[in-house]
N, C-alpha and C positions, 0 to 999 in steps of 0.2 A: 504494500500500500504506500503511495506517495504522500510527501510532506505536505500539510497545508500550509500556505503563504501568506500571513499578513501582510495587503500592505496600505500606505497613506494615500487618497489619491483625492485630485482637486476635484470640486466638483463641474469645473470647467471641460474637465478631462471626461469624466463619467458621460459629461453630456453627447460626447463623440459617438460612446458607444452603441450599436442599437443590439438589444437583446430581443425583440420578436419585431417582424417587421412586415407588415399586412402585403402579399402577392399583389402584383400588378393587375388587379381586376376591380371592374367599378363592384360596390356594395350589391348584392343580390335583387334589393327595391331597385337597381336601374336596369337589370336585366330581366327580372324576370315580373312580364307584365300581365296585365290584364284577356285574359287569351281570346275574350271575345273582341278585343279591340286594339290585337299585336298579331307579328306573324312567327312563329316559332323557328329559328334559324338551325342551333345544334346547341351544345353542350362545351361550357367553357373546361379550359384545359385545365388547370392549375385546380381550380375548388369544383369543377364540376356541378358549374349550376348552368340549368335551364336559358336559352340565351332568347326570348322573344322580345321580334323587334320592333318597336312606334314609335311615333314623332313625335311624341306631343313635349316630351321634354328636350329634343333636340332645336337646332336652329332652322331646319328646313327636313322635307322629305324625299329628299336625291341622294341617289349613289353611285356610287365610281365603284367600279369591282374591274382590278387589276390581276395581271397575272397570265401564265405562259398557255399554250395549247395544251390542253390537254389537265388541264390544274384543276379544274372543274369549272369555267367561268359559266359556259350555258347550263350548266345543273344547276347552279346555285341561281339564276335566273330565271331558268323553267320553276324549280321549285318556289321560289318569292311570288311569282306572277301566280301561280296555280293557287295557291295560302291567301294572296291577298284577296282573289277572284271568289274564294272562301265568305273568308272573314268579311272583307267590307264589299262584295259585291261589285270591285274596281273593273273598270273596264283596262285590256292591255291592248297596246299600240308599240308595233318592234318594225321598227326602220331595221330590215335584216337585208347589210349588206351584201354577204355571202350564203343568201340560201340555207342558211344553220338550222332553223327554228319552224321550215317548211312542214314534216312529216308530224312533228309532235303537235302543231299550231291544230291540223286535222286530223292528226288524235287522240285529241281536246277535245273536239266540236268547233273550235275556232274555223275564222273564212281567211284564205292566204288571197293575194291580189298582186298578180305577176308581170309587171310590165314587160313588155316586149312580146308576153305573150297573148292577147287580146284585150289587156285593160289597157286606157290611155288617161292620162292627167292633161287638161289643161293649164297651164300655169299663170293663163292670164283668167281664168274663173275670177269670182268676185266671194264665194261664202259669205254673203253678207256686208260686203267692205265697201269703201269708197274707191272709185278707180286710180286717183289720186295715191291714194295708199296701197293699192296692187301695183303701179307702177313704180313707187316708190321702192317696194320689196324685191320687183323684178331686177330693178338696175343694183341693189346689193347684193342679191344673187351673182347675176353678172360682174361684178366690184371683187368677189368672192372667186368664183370662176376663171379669169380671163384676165386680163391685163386693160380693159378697160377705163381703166381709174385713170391710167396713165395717159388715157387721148381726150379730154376734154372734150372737144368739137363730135367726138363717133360719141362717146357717152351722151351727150345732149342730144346729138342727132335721133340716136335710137329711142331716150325718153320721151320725144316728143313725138316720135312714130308711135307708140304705146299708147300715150294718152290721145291720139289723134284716131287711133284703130276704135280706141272708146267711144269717141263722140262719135264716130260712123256708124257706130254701132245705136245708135239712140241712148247713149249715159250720157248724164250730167257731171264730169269727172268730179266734181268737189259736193257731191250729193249720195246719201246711200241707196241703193238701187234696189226697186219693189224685187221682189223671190221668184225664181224663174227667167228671169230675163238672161237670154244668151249672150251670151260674151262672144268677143274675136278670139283671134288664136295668132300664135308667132306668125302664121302663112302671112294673117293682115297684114301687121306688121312689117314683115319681110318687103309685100306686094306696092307700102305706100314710099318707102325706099328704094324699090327698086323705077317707082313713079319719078319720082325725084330726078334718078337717074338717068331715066329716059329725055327729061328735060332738057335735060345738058342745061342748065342756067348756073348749077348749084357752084359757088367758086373754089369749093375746093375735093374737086372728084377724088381721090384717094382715100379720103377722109371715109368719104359715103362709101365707094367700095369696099372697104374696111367695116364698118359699119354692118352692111349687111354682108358679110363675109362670115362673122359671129355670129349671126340670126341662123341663118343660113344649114350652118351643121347642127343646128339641133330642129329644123325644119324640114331637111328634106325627105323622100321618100323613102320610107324604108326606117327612117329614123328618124321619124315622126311623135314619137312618142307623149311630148308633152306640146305637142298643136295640133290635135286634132280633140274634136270634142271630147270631153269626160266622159268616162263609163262609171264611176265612182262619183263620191261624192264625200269629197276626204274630212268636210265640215261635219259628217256624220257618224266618224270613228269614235268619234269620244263617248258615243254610247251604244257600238255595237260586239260589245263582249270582248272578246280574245282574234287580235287583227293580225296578221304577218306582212307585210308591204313587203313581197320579193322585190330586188333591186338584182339579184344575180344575174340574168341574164340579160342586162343594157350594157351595151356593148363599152363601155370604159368608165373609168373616176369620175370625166364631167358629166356626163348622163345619171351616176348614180347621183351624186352630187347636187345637182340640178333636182333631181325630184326629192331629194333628203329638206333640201331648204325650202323648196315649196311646201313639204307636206308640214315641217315644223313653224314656218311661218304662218302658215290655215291654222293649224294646232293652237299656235299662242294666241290667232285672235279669236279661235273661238271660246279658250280657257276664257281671255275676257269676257266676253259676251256673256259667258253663264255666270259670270258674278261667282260670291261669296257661298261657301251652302256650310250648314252649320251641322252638316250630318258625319260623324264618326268616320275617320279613315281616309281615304284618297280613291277620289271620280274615277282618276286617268293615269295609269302611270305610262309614259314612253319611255321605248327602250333603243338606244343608241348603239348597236353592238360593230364591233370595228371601225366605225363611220367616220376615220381621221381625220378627212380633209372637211367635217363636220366641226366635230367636237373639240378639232386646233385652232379654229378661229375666230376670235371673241366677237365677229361679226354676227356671225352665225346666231339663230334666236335658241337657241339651246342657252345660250347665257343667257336669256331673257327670261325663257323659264323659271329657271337655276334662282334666277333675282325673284321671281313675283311668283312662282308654283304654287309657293305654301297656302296662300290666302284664296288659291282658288281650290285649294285639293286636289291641287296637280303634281305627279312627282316624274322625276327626270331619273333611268339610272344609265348610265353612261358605263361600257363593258369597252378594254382593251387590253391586248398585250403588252402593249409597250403605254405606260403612264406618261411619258413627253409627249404622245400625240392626243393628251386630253389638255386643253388649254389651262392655262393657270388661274382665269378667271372662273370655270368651271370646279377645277380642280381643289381648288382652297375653298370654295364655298360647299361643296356641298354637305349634306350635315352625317353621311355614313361613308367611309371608306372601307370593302374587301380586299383584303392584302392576299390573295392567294398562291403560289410557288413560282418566285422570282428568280431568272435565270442570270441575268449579267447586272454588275458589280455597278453599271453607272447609271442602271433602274431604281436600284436599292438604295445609293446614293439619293437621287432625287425624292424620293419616297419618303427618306429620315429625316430631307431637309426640309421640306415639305411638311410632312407632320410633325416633324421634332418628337421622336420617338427615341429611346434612351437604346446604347449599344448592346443591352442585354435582349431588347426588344428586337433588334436587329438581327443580334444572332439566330433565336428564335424562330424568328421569319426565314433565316435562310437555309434552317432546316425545314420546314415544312412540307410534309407528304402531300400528295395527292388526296382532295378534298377538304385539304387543313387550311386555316384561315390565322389571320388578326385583322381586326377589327379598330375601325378609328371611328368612333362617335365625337361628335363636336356640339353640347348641349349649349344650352339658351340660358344657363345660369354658371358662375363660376363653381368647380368642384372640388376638392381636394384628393383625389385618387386623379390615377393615368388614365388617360382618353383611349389610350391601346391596350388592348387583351388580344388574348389565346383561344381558339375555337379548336377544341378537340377535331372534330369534323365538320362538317356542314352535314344534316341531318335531311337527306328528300324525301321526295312519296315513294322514291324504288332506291335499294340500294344503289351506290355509288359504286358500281364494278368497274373495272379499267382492264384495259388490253391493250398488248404492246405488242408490235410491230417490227422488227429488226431488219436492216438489210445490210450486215455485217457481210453477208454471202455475198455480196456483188461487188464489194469494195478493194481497191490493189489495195496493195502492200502501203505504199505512199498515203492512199485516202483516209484507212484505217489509224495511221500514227494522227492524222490532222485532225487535232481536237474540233476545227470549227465545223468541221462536216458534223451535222445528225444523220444519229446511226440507230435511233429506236426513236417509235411515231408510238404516242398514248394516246389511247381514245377512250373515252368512259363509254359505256353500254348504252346509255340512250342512244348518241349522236350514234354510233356504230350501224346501233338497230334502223335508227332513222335514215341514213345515207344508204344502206341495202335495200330500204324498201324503195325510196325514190329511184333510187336505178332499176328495179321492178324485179327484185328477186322476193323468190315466195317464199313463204315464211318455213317451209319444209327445208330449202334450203340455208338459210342462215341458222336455221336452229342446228341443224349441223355444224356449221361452223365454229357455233362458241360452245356448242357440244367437245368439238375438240381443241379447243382452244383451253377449255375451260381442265382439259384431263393434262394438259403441258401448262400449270400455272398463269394462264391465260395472256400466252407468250406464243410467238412464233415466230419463225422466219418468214419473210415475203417468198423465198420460193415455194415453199411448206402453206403459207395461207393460201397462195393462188392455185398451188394445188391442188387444195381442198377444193377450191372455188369448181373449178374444170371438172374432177372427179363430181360434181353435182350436177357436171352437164350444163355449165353455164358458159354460152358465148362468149369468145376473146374480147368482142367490141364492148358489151357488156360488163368484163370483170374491167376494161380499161378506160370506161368511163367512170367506174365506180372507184379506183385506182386515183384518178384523178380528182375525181369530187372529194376522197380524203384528205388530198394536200400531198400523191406523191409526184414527182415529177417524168415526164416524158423521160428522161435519159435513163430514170433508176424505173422505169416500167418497162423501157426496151432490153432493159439486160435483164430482169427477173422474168420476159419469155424466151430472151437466147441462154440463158443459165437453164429454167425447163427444158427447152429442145437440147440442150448437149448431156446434160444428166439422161433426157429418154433415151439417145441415141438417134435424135430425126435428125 
């Protein structure tokens, strides 16, 4: 048995030391809330409490949910929207710019609306508005889009083709317009510039063919998409359940782009229009997922939201990979951050600077498994505990199964030593099940698949998956559209069928 030690100590000294010291998590009363009037997210790490989520004590009801492919971003998305859809009856609105959220949207019961494929937006529609303020939003679109800003004379030329396409139209442009009344379209537009043109008077032609040069590609045939009359009526998403807006197959960033800001600009004025409601929970929540050339620029009415959502029970949650492409006026305001499995060192950086998050917090986070989270609430009163905790997991309506993908087998000698190459693709089970069924595999076959996927730790090689795929009888153009719909590339999908044919012997 050792000696005990007396000794004299200051009580300056004493005061240094801490002898118990309460885990980095808020008190239980801020996690765990009222269930009929929160959404139940998962289980905190460290004490294991209950983690359901509501605003009423935060600053606003937006969220940023960060984090790598494959981390869980759309589960933990599916799952908030399906809870809230629950609890407060919210209506959901997902600007999906890559087609993610397609299969599960319809089996939901939700309606997907696919541009390029028979739906059309007009962007000069009115929902209500003054024409004045539709062309106002048009040419910050354009501001946003294009380089624009930078020609003065084509800027005003095209504003004033806009508001001129109006009055042709029978509007009073600085007047709200009775319901029903048809709008022009870019063609107008286009048609009263290229009038101009025909004049020859105008003094500086370059200008004008510039001008309509920009109209122009998003008006012509074939790629028409957002001038030719509406088949929607985007002013009435805010009250029809569970919405998917495909953007995946227009053909580039400005076409996504272009209908992202339209549909969010309609959005914000229609949140005004319905005013205040004093009923429990959130109308509307929109969902921003990948949408960079969106949510980077403080132009964009996603800050607008961001700023005035709360008071209409509107909430924004904003989903990416990489957290420098959600802008920082976005970014810093909104009142819940998902920190989910962060890959490179100058994400995490941003992140800690950002939230000021303490370096134990940091390490924390950079271990994080797949489905693991931290949490950054940012309340409406000052607190004396950390705004960041620990989420054991994020809890859904189906377990969080993952499955990895390797293509170690295709890779030289050289590619294999090169850290920057990925050499295994995670997919949770939703998104998996989801993308097989859109490529139109029946469900006899998939269920094979993770039948044996699931007997190999729910691991395999891509020669070894596609394998599978073919032994079920499924067509090359088929497993290589499906191939591609996961994110692998044309060059690693040509060698894992010259790697098959030389293993078979063809």
């Amino acid at each position: 048995m050792g000696l005990l030690r007396i000794q004299n100590i200051m009580t300056n000294e004493l005061a240094k030391r801490t002898f118990l010291s309460r885990p980095p998590e808020p008190p239980y009363e801020f996690l765990l809330n009222d269930p009929t009037d929160s959404i139940f997210v998962g289980i905190t790490k460290l004490l294991g409490v209950p983690f359901t989520w509501t605003f009423s004590a935060l600053t606003n009801p937006h969220i940023s949910v960060v984090g790598i492919t494959g981390s869980g971003k759309s589960f933990f998305v599916k799952t908030f929207l399906s809870r809230a859809s629950y609890v407060w009856n919210t209506n959901a609105i997902i600007i999906d710019w890559a087609g993610e959220y397609i299969s599960w949207v319809k089996q939901s019961g939700g309606k997907v609306i696919s541009f390029s494929k028979g739906d059309y937006m007009n962007i000069m529609d009115l929902s209500g508005m003054r024409p004045l303020d539709r062309t106002k939003q048009i040419m910050n679109s354009l501001d946003i889009l294009t380089d624009i800003g930078e020609y003065p004379e084509q800027r005003r030329l095209t504003a004033e083709a806009v508001e001129q396409a109006y009055v042709n139209f029978g509007f009073n442009i600085a007047e709200t317009p009775a319901e029903g009344k048809e709008a022009p379209t870019l063609k107008d537009v286009v048609s009263l510039l290229e009038e101009k043109q025909t004049e020859g008077t105008y003094a500086y032609p370059a200008e004008l063919e510039n001008a309509i040069y920009r109209l122009r590609q998003f008006s012509r045939p074939g790629e028409d998409y957002f001038a030719r009359k509406s088949t929607i009526d985007i002013g009435k998403l805010t009250t029809s359940g569970l919405v998917d807006l495909d953007l995946s197959s227009l053909p580039d960033e400005r076409f996504r782009a272009l209908a992202a800001l339209f549909i969010l600009q309609t959005l914000k004025e229609k949140m005004r229009m319905e005013s205040w409601s004093s009923k429990a929970g959130l109308r509307t929540i929109v969902t921003l997922d990948e949408a960079w050339k969106i949510a980077s620029d403080e132009r964009s009415d996603a800050v607008t939201i961001i700023r005035e959502g709360r008071k209409y029970s509107f909430g924004l949650i904003v989903a990416s990979q990489n957290p420098t492409d959600i802008n920082e006026a976005i970014f810093s305001n909104v009142g819940t951050t998902i920190m989910l499995r962060i890959k490179f060192e100058k994400f995490m950086q941003y992140l800690q600077g950002s939230l000021n998050f303490s370096d134990f917090m940091r390490s924390e986070i950079g271990k994080l498994g797949v489905g693991q989270a931290a949490v950054d609430m940012s309340f409406n009163t000052s607190v004396k505990f950390p705004n960041v905790f620990l989420l054991e997991r994020i809890v859904g309506e189906l377990p969080l199964e993952m499955y990895t993908i390797t293509i170690e087998s295709l890779l030289e000698p050289n590619e294999l030593a090169d850290k920057e190459i990925k050499k295994e693709f995670v997919f949770d089970r939703i998104t998996l099940d989801s993308k097989l069924v859109e490529n139109g595999l029946n469900p006899e076959s998939y269920m094979a698949i993770f039948k044996e996927m699931g007997s190999q730790e729910r691991k395999a090689d891509i020669g070894k998956f596609v394998e599978i795929l073919v032994g079920e009888n499924i067509g090359k153009d088929v497993i290589v559209a499906f191939l591609r719909d996961i994110g692998f590339s044309d060059m690693i999908i040509t060698r894992v069928f010259s790697h098959i044919q030389r293993e078979s012997g063809g």
